[in-house]
N, C-alpha and C positions, 0 to 999 in steps of 0.2 A: 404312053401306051394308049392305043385305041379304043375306041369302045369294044368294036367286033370282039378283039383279043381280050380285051379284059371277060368280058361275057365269056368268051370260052374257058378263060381258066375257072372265075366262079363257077361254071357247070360243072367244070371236074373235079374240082375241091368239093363240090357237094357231093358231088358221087366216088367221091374217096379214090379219084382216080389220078390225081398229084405229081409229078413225079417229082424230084426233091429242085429240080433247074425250075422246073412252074412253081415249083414253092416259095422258091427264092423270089422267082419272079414279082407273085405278087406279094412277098415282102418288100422289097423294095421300091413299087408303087406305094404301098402305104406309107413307107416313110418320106415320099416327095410329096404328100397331101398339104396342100395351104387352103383347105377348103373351110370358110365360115360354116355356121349350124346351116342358116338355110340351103347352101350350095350341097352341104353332103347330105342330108335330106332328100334333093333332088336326085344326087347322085345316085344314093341309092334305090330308089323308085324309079327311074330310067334303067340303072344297069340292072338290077335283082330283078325287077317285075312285081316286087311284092310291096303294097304300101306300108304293112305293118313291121320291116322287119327292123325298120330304123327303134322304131318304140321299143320293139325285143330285144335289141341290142341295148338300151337305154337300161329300160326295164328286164335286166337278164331273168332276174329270178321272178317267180310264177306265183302267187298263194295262193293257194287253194285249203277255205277253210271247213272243218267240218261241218259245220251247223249248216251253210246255207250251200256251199258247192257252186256260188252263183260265177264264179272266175273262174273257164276253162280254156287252155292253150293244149294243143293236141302236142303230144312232147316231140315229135317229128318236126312241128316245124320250130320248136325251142332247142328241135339239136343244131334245125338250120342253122338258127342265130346264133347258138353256137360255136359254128364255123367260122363264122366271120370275127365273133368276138376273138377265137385264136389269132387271127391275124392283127389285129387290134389288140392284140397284146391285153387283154382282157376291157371289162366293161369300166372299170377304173380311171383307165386312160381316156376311151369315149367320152365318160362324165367332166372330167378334168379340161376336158380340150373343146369338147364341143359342143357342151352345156354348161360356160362357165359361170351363167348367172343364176344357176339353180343354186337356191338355199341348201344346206345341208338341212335332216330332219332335225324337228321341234325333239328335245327332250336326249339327243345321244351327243357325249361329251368325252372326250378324250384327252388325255396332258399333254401326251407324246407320240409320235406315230408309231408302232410296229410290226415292223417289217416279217416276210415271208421266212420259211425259212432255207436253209442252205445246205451244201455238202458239208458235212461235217458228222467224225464217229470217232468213234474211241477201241481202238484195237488191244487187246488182253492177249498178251504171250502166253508159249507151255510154261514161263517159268514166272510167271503173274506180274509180272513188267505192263504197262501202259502205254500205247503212244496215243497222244491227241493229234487225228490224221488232219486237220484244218489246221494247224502249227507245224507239221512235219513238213521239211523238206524235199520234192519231189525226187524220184529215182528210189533207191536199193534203201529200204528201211531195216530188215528185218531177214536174217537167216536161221532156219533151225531143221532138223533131221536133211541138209540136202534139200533144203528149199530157199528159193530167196523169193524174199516179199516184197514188189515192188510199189508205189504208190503214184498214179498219174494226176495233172494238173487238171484232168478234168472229173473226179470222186469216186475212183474206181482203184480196187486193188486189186497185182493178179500174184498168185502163186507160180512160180515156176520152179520146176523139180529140174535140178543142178547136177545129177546122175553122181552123187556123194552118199547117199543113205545106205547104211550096213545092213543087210540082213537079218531078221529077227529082233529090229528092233524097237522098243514100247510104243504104242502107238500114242502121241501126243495132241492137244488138242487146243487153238486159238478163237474166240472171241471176238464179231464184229459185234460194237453197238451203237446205235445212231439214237443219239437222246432229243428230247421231243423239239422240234426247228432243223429236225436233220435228214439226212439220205445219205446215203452213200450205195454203190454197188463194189462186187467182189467177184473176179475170176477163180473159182476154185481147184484145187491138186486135179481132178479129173479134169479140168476143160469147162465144167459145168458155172454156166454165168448168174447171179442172183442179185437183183435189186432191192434193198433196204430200204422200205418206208421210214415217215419218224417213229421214235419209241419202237423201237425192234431190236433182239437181240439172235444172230447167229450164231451157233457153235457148230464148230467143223474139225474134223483132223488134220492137221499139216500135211501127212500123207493117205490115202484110202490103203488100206489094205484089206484080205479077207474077200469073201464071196459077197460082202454087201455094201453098199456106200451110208452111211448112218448119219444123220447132223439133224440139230433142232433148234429150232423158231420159237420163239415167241414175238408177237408182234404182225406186220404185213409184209410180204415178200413174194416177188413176180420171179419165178425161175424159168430157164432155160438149160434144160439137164440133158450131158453130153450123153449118147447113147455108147453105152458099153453092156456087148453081148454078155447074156444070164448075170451079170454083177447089177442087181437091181440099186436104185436110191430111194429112201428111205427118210422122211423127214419126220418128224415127231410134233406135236404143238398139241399142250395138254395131254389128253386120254386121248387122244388119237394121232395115227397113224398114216402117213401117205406113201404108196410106194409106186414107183415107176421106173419104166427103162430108160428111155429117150423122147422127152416130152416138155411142153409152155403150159404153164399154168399158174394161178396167182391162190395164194392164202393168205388169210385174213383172218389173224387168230389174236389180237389183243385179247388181254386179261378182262375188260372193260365189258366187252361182248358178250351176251349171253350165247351167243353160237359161233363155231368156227366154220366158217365159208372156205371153198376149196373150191376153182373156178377153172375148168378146162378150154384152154384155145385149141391145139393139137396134141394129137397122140394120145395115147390111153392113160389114165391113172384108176388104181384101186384106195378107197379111204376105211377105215378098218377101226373099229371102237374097242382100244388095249382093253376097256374091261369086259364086255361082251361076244368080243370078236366078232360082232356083227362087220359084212362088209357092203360094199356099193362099187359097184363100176363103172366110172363117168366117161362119156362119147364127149367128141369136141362139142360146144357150148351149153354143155349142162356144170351145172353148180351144186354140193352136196352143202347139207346143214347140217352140222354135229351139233345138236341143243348140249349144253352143258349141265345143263340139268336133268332133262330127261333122257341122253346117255342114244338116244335116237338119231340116228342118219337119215335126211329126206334129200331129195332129188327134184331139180326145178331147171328150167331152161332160163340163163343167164343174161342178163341186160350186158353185155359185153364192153361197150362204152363206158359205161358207169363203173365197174371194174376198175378198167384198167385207166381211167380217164386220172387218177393219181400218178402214172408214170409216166405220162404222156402231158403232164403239167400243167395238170387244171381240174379242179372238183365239178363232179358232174350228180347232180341229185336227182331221183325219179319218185317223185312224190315222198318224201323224206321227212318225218315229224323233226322237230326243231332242236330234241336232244340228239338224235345220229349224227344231223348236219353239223352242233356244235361239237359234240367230240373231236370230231376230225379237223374240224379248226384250231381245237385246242390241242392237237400234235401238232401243227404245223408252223402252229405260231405261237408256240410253247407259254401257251396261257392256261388260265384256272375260268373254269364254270362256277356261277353260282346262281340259282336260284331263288328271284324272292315274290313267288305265287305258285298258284297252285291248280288244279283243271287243265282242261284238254290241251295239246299243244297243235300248233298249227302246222301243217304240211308244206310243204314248199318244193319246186322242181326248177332247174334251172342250171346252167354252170356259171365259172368264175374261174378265172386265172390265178392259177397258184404261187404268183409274182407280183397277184397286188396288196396293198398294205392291207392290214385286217380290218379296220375301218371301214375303207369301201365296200366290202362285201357286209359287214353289218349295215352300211346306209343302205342299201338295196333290200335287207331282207326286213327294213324297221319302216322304209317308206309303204311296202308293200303287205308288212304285216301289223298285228296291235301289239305286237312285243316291240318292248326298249330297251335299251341299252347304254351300259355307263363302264368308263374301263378304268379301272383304277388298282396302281404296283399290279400290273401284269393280271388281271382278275377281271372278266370281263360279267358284269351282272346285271339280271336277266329281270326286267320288272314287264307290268301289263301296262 
């Protein structure tokens, strides 16, 4: 590839203007790279323009401590670097391949490596049957009221209605859960698509009937709900309520949380507090906050990236203290937090591949912060 054209495609990868053939494209220049440290160094200050974005790449994550605030990176150009980390298959591999002589940091120690996590969920029939969808068999798993359940090779199930279901009959109810290292996504009886974060549990009915569509969450999940005229959907998580006709949007309702976040791409949704009946009605890129405590709905205009940057396969933090950042690492890479000090925690902004070991993403935030790290039977612990 030439200079000229590679320079055009990073223009429009930065401007989100891609198409999936450019995409490819510049995937597969990066994997014909034989370029030593110094040479990709140059590269990238000839083709980017920018001299710092090789370090940002290096250095993905940002810290920014409370006390002194003396390290600032404007997150604009750390979504830059994040761009490019996506193609580079995160910062992981940069480190691995084109900084092989960097020491790993003084004081983080690990037995084994551990890995990202994967598709993998556990489906619960009407009649409390279990199938492990990572051992199941591709094709026809599962039939019940007139429905057959199919399961594809790439962590998706879809519902399809078999025009067998008798009339008047008890409405039944199945069970997605994707336990912590997991995801999966699910077609549901109406059309309507939902992706499963890890630690999430769906309940849905094998068929909708009735004037409303009803199913409840616990956990994170980005839907796409099929629009079907005045037959509203209706999702539940906690004391609250979500309803909508035909709309994208993501919720973020772990137990863990003290707030349930409810994030609109398109389309309208209402969010509604079953004890108060307080409501809110969110425009595309606003975000509602159900404090779990204080029973309160507030309304905020949404980091969108950051959002949805979990479905899109890669954690994206925007000034984030160190226990948010870790939860979310601890679904994904189905580990334990613990704790051994006390005072202020540090901020940190930055992304990370959510394909690289868990390791690498602690050497970046232990080089960059005064927290350490020791990982031991799955338990990752947290010293100064």
């Amino acid at each position: 590839m030439n200079q000229e054209r590679l320079q055009y495609l990073l223009d429009r990868y930065r401007n989100e203007q891609c198409e999936e053939d450019e995409l490819a494209e510049l995937n597969e220049w990066y994997h014909s790279l034989k370029y030593t440290p110094s040479d990709f160094h140059q590269w990238l200050e000839e083709a980017s323009g920018e001299k710092e974005l090789a370090q940002q790449l290096y250095n993905n994550f940002s810290v920014r401590e409370e006390r002194s605030r003396k390290r600032k990176f404007p997150f604009r150009r750390i979504w830059q670097a994040a761009a490019m980390i996506t193609i580079l298959a995160g910062s992981a591999l940069l480190y691995k391949t084109y900084f092989p002589g960097v020491d790993q940091p003084a004081g983080f120690s690990v037995k084994s490596a551990i890995k990202p996590g994967t598709n993998k969920a556990i489906l619960t029939l009407a009649d409390g049957s279990q199938i492990t969808l990572d051992d199941a068999t591709d094709g026809k798993i599962a039939s019940q009221k007139g429905v057959n359940v199919t399961k594809s090779a790439n962590g998706q199930l879809t519902y399809d209605f078999s025009g067998d279901q008798q009339q008047g009959e008890e409405m039944v109810f199945n069970t997605l859960y994707t336990p912590k290292g997991g995801q999966y996504a699910v077609i549901l009886p109406d059309g309507t698509k939902a992706w499963l974060n890890s630690d999430s549990r769906l309940t849905f009915p094998v068929v909708f009937s009735g004037k409303e569509r009803k199913i409840s969450l616990t956990g994170e999940a980005y839907f796409e709900v099929h629009h079907l005229k005045n037959i509203p959907f209706i999702i539940t998580t906690g004391n609250q309520a979500i309803e909508v006709l035909g709309t994208h949007f993501n919720v973020n309702g772990y137990d863990d949380e003290q707030a349930i976040q409810t994030t609109l791409l398109e389309g309208s949704v209402k969010v509604r507090n079953l004890l108060t009946q307080q409501e809110q009605l969110l425009v595309p890129g606003q975000q509602s906050s159900f404090n779990r405590n204080k029973g309160n709905i507030e309304i905020r205009n949404a980091n969108m990236e950051e959002v949805m940057a979990w479905k899109n396969g890669y954690f994206l933090f925007d000034d984030q203290d160190l226990p948010n950042i870790l939860r979310a690492i601890s679904r994904w890479y189905d580990v334990e937090i613990e704790y051994q000090y006390t005072g202020k925690y540090e901020k940190f902004g930055g992304t990370f591949s959510r394909s690289s070991e868990l390791q690498d993403i602690l050497n970046n935030l232990q080089e960059l912060g005064t927290v350490h790290f020791n990982i031991a039977n799955r338990k990752i612990i947290v010293t100064k």
